[in-house]
C-alpha positions, -999 to 999 in steps of 0.1 A, spaced: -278 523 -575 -296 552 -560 -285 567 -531 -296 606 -513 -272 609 -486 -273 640 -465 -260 654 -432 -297 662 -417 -329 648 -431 -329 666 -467 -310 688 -465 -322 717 -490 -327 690 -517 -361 678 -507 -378 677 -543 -343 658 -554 -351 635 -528 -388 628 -539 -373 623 -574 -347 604 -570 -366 578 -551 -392 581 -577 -424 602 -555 -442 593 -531 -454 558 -520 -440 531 -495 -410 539 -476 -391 515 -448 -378 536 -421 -347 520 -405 -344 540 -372 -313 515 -352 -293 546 -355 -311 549 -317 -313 523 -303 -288 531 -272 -313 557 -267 -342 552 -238 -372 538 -255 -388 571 -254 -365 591 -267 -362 562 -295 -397 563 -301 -397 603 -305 -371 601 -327 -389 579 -352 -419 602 -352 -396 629 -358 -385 612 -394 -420 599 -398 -444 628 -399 -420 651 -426 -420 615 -443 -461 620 -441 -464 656 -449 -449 645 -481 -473 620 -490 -450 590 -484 -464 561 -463 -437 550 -440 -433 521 -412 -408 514 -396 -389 481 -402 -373 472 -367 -337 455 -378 -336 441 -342 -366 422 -351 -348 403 -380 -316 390 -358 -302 363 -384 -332 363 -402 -322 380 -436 -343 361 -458 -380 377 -439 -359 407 -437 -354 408 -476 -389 398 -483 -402 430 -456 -381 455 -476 -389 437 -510 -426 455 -509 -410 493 -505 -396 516 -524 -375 532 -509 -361 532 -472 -350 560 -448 -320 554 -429 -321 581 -399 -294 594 -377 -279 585 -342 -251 564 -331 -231 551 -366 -217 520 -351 -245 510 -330 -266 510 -369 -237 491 -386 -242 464 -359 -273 456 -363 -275 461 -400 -250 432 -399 -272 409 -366 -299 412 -395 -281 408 -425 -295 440 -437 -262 452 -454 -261 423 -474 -299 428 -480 -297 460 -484 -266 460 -511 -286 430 -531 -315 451 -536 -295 485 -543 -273 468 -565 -307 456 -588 -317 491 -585 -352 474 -566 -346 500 -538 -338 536 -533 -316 543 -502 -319 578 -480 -296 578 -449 -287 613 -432 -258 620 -404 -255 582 -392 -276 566 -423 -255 585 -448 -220 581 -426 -227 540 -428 -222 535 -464 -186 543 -465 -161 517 -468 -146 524 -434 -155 543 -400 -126 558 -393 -130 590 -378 -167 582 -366 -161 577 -337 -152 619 -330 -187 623 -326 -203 582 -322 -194 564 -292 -188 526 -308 -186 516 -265 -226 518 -273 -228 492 -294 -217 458 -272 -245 473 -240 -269 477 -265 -263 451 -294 -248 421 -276 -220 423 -301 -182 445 -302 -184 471 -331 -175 470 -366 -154 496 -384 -162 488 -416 -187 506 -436 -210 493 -460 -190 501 -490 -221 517 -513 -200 546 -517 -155 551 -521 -153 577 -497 -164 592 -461 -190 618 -453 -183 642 -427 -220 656 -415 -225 685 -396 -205 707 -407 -209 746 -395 -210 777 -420 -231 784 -448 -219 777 -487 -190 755 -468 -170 735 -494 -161 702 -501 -130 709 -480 -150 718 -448 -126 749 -441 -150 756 -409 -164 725 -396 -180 720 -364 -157 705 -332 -166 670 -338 -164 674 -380 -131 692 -375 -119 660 -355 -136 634 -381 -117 651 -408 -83 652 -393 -86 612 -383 -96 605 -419 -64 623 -435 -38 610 -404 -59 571 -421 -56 585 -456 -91 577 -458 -113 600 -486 -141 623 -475 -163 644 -483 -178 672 -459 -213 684 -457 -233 708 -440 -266 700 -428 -278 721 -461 -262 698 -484 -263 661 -496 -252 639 -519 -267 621 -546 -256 589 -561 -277 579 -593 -268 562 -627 -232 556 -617 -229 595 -612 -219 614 -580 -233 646 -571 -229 674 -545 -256 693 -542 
């Protein structure tokens, strides 16, 4: 399993990034993260992932989970010619919703589990792969998700990783322990240790790499 999970985009890791999910080619961009947000905004959001994505020499497109509502099997057939996707940020339980509508966490753990995909998430892409959103919701409104995905929200994560990640947190060279994270960080990490829950804090320089059954902070 291959996983580059970060708190913004790549953090300061970029040419980990193109290694890990092995250079430049096909990429599926999975931008749900935003869609409570008007369509324009939405649609900016995607170009803002897309053209770094570009400058790179990757070829993304974005595949549209809302587009593969209980239709896992052309969803896993779409994803089966990339890479690698890109998970972007936004609203954490709006994404977990309709990663599940589409089956795409089943798909999606299938193909990271056969190492047939590399997965990059950041802020509400890297957040989802926990085994439980506790504490997302200090900075992620889950009231989003039933307006916008027809369904009530899900606190559970999608498991790829045993612990939380705590994005955006403030000061440069913070550790692992956030000692100065940002209002809605601070907030994230005292729900997850009143739920016992393990996490691990990042600042928008940092990410975390998952490859070859080996966790790294970078």
């Amino acid at each position: 399993m291959r996983l580059f999970l970060a708190s913004y985009r790549f953090g300061l890791h970029v040419d980990r990034f193109v290694d890990l999910v092995g250079g430049p080619g096909p990429i599926a961009v999975i931008a749900n993260a935003a869609d409570a947000w008007p369509a324009r905004a939405r649609d900016s959001a995607v170009v803002s992932d897309v053209v770094p994505l570009r400058r790179l020499g990757f070829l993304p497109s974005e595949v549209d989970l809302r587009h593969y509502v209980d239709r896992p099997a052309a969803l896993a057939e779409t994803l089966s010619g990339f890479r690698s996707v890109w998970v972007r940020g936004g609203n954490t339980f709006v994404l977990r919703a309709q990663l599940a509508r589409s089956g795409a966490d089943d798909v999606l753990r299938d193909l990271l589990r056969r190492d047939a995909l590399a997965y990059a998430g950041y802020s509400a892409g890297a957040c989802v792969t926990a085994p439980s959103l506790v504490g997302v919701d200090s900075g992620d409104d889950p009231g989003e998700v039933t307006p916008t995905c027809g369904v009530p929200p899900r606190w559970d994560g999608l498991g790829l990783i045993d612990f939380s990640i705590v994005p955006h947190c403030v000061g440069p060279d913070t550790p692992p322990d956030a000692q100065n994270p940002g209002d809605d960080a601070a907030r994230m990490i005292e729900a997850c240790r009143g739920a016992g829950v393990r996490y691990r804090a990042l600042t928008d320089d940092q990410a975390i790499v998952v490859d070859a059954e080996a966790t790294a902070l970078l």
